[in-house]
TILODO-460879 format. One line per 2 residues: their letters; for each residue z, x, y of C-alpha. Coordinates in nm, 3 decimals, padded with zeros to 5 digits. Layout:
BEGIN
a) Z/X/Y ~ ...
This chain:
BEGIN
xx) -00.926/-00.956/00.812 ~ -00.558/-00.897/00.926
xx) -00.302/-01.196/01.002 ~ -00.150/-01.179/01.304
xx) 00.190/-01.368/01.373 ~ 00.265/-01.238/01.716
xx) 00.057/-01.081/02.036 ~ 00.260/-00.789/01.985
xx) 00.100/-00.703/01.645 ~ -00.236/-00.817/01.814
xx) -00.251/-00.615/02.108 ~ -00.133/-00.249/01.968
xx) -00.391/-00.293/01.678 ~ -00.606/-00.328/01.998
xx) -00.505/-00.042/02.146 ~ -00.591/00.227/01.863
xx) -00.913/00.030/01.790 ~ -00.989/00.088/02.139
xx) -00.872/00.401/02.182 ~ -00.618/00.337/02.448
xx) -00.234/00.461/02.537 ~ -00.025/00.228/02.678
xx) -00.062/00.364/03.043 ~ -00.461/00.335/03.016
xx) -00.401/00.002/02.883 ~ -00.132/-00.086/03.166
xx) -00.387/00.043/03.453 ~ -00.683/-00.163/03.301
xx) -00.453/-00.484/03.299 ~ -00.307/-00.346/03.687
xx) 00.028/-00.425/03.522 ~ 00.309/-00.109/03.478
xx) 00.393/00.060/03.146 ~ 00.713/-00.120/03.092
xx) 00.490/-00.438/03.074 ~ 00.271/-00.323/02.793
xx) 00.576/-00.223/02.601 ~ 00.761/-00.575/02.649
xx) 00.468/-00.757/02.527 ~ 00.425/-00.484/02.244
xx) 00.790/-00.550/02.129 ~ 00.738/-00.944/02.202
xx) 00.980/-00.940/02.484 ~ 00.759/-01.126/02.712
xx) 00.447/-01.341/02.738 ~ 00.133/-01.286/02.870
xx) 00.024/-01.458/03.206 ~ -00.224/-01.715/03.245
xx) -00.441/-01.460/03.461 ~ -00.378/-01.170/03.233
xx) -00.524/-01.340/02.946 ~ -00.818/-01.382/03.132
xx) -00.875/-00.994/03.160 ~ -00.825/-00.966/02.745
xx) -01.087/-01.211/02.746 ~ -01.308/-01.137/02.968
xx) -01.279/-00.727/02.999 ~ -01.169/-00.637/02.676
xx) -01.328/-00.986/02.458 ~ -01.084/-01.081/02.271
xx) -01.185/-01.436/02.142 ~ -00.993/-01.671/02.343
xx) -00.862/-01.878/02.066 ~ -00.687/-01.560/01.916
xx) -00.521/-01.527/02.313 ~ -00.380/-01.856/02.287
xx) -00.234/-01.884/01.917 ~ -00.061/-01.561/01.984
xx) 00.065/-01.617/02.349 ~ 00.316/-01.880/02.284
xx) 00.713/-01.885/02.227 ~ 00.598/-02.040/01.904
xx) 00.270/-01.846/01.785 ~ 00.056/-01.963/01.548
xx) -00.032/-01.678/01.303 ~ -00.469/-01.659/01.284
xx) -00.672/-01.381/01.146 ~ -00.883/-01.132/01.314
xx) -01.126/-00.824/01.247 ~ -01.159/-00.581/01.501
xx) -01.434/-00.389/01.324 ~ -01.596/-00.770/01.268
xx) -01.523/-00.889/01.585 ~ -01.419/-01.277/01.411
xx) -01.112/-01.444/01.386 ~ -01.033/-01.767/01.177
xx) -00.766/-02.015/01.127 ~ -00.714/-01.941/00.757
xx) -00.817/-01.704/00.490 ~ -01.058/-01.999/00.311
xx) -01.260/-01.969/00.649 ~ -01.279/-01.607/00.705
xx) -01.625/-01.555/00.565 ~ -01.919/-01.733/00.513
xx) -01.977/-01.782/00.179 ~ -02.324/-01.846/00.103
xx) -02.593/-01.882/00.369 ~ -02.710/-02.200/00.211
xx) -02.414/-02.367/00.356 ~ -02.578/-02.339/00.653
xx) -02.740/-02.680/00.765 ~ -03.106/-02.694/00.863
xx) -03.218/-02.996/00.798 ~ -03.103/-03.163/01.108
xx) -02.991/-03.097/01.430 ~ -02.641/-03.033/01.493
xx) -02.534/-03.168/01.846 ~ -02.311/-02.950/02.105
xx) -02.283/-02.916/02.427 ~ -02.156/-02.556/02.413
xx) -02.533/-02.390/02.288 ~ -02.680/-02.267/02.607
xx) -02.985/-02.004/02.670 ~ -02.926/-01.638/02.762
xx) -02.960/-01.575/03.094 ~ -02.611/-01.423/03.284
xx) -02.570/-01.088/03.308 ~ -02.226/-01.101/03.127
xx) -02.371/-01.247/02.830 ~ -02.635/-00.954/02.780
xx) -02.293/-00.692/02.859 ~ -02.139/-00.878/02.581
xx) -02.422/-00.823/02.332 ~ -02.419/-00.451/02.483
xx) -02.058/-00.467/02.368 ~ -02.093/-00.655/01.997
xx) -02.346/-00.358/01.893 ~ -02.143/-00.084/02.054
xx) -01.855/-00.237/01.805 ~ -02.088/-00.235/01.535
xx) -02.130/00.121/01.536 ~ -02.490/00.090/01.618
xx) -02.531/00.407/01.832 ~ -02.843/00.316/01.966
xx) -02.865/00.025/02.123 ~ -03.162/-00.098/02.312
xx) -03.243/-00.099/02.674 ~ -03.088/-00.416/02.870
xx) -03.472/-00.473/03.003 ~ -03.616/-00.528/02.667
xx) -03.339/-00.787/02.533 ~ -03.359/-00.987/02.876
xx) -03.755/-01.005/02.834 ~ -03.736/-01.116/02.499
xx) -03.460/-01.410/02.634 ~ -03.757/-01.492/02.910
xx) -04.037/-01.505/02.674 ~ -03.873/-01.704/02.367
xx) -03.606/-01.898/02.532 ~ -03.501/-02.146/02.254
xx) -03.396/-01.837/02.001 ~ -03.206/-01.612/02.252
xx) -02.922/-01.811/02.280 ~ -02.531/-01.822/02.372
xx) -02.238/-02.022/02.225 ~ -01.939/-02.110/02.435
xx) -01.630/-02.207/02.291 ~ -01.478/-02.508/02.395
xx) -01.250/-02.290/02.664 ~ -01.608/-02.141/02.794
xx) -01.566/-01.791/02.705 ~ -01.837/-01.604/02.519
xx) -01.827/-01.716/02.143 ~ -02.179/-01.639/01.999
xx) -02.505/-01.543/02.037 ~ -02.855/-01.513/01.889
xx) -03.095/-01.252/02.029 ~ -03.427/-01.219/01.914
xx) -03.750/-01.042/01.998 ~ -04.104/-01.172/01.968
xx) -04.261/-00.792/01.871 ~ -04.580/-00.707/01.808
xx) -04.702/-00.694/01.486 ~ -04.822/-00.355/01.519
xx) -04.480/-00.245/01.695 ~ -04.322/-00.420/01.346
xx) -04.510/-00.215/01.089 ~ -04.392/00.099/01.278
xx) -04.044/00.034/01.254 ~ -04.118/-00.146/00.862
xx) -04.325/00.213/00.800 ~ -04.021/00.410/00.991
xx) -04.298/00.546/01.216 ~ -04.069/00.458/01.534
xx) -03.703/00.310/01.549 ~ -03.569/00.014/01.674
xx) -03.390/00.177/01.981 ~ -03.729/00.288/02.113
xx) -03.866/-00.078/02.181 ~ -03.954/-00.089/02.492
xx) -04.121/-00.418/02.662 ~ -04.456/-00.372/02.572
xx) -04.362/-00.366/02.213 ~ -04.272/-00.740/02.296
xx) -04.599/-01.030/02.225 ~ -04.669/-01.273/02.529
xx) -04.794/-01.552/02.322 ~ -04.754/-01.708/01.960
xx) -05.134/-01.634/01.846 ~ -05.055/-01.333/01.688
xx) -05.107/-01.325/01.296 ~ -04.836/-01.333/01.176
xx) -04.597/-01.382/01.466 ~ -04.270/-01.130/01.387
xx) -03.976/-01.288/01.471 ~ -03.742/-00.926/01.497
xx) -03.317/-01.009/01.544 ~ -03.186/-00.807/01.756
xx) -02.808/-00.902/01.701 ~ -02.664/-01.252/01.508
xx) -02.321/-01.296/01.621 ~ -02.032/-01.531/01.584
xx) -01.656/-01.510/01.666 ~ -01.576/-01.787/01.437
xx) -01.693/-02.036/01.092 ~ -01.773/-02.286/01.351
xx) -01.985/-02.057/01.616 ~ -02.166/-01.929/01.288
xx) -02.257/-02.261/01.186 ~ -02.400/-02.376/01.535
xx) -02.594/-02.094/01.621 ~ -02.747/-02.078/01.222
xx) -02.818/-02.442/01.260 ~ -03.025/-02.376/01.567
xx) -03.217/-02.041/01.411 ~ -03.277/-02.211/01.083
xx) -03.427/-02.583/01.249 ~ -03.646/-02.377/01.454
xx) -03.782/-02.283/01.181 ~ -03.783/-02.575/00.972
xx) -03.906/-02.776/01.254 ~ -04.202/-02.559/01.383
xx) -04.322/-02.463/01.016 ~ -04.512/-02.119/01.116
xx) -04.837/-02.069/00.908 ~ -04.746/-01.695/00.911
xx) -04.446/-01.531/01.035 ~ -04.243/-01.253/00.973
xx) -03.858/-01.281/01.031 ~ -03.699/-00.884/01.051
xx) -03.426/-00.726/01.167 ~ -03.156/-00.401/01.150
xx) -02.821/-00.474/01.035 ~ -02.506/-00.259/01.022
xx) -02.296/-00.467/00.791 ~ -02.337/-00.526/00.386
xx) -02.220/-00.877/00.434 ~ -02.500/-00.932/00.686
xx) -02.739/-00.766/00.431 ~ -02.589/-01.019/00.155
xx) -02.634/-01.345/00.393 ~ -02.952/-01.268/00.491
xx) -03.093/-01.218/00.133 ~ -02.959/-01.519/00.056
xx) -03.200/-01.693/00.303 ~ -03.463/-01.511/00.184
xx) -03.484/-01.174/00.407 ~ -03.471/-00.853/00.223
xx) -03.396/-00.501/00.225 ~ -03.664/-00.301/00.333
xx) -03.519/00.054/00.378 ~ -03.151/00.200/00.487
xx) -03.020/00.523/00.631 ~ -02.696/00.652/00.534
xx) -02.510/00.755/00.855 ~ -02.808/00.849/01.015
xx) -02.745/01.065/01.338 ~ -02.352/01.096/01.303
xx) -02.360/00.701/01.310 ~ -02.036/00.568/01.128
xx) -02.186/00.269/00.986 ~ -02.574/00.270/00.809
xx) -02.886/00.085/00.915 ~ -03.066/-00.177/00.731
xx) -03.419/-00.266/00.760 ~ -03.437/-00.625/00.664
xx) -03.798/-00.827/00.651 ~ -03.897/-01.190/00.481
xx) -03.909/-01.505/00.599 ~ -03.716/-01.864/00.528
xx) -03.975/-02.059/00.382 ~ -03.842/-02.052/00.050
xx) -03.520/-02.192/00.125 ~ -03.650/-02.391/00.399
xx) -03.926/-02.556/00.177 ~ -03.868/-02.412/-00.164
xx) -04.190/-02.221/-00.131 ~ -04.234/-01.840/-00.287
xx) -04.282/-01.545/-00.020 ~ -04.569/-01.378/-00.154
């Protein structure tokens, strides 16, 4: 992560990440060149309306916006490659998943299910970031939201912007050996890879993307995925997934999910893929996966 003590700083490290010159970045924002460079060089401050485009076009975390846009910023961290920001360095990772609380509920009013359009674009977005250069079709992801509703989920931060999500697929078992036996890759899921009903032995719970902007957004949405499962106690399930990040790897092995298989920039992707496989139970319950 990379502190930030003005929007200037912020918003050019934007630019290269994103690939943009100053005029492409001016015509997105429908503001002239001369703009770009006076918030650049800290001349000026942002609009109200403007900051609504970074957030909503370009999804830069709100709370990074508003430290930033100020005559007197408050200096926060962010990770472009990450997509998270935090308020101090103590609170820029998680540092062991067993932190996480699943023992009880932890009330908010700003968990709500997937279902708008933006919120699917903004998962399209979060994996595009991650270097995964094969995402999966829109259809499947939005099926998998109808059919198991209370794990395909959506975090808002407390200025309702887009802080977190959880998606995840009920698959087939059959569909999950194939991608455990590398018979068929993730990207070429299509619906009918997904189960209509929980009677399948065991039931394969596959993430599609885990994401969270912040400590606190992390900590809300784990809450939720990990009482699910210490609430509903599955006789049999399989919990599985493709990550892009070592950390992710690290957190999830933690909880009991491990490595599987990985490709080393497999197709000119940037970043490798993880297979990842296991279930909770032994964290949840302190019982051995066999």
């Amino acid at each position: 992560m990379k502190q930030y003590n003005n929007l200037g700083e912020l918003l050019i490290d934007f630019r290269k990440h994103s690939k943009l010159s100053q005029l492409d970045f001016a015509a997105i924002m429908e503001v002239d060149a001369r703009t770009i460079i006076r918030w650049e060089k800290n001349v000026s401050l942002i609009k109200v309306e403007k900051e609504k485009v970074l957030t909503e076009i370009f999804r830069i975390p709100h709370q990074v916006i508003r430290n930033l846009n100020t005559d007197t910023p408050i200096s926060i961290l962010f990770d472009f490659e990450r997509w998270v920001y935090a308020s101090s360095s103590l609170l820029a990772y998680i540092k062991n998943s067993k932190d996480f609380e699943w023992n009880i509920k932890l009330e908010t009013q700003n968990i709500h299910q997937l279902t708008k359009n933006e919120d699917f674009e903004f998962i399209d977005y979060i994996h595009e970031n991650q270097k995964n250069c094969n995402p999966l079709h829109s259809n499947v992801i939005k099926s998998a939201a109808r059919l198991l509703p209370e794990l395909n989920l959506v975090y808002y931060g407390n200025s309702g912007f887009h802080a977190g999500h959880i998606s995840i697929l009920p698959l087939k078992y059959e569909s999950y050996l194939k991608i455990h036996n590398r018979e068929m890759d993730e990207n070429n899921l299509t619906e009918s890879d997904l189960s209509r009903n929980r009677v399948d032995t065991p039931t394969v719970f596959h993430y599609y993307s885990l994401y969270a902007n912040s400590y606190d957004s992390a900590h809300f949405l784990m809450n939720r995925l990990l009482y699910h499962f210490k609430t509903k106690k599955y006789a049999n399930y399989i919990f599985s997934g493709i990550t892009y990040r070592e950390l992710m790897n690290e957190r999830l092995k933690e909880l009991g999910i491990e490595k599987i298989w990985t490709d080393e920039n497999e197709n000119d992707c940037p970043n490798s893929r993880t297979f990842c496989s296991g279930n909770f139970d032994e964290v949840l319950f302190e019982k051995k996966n066999l």
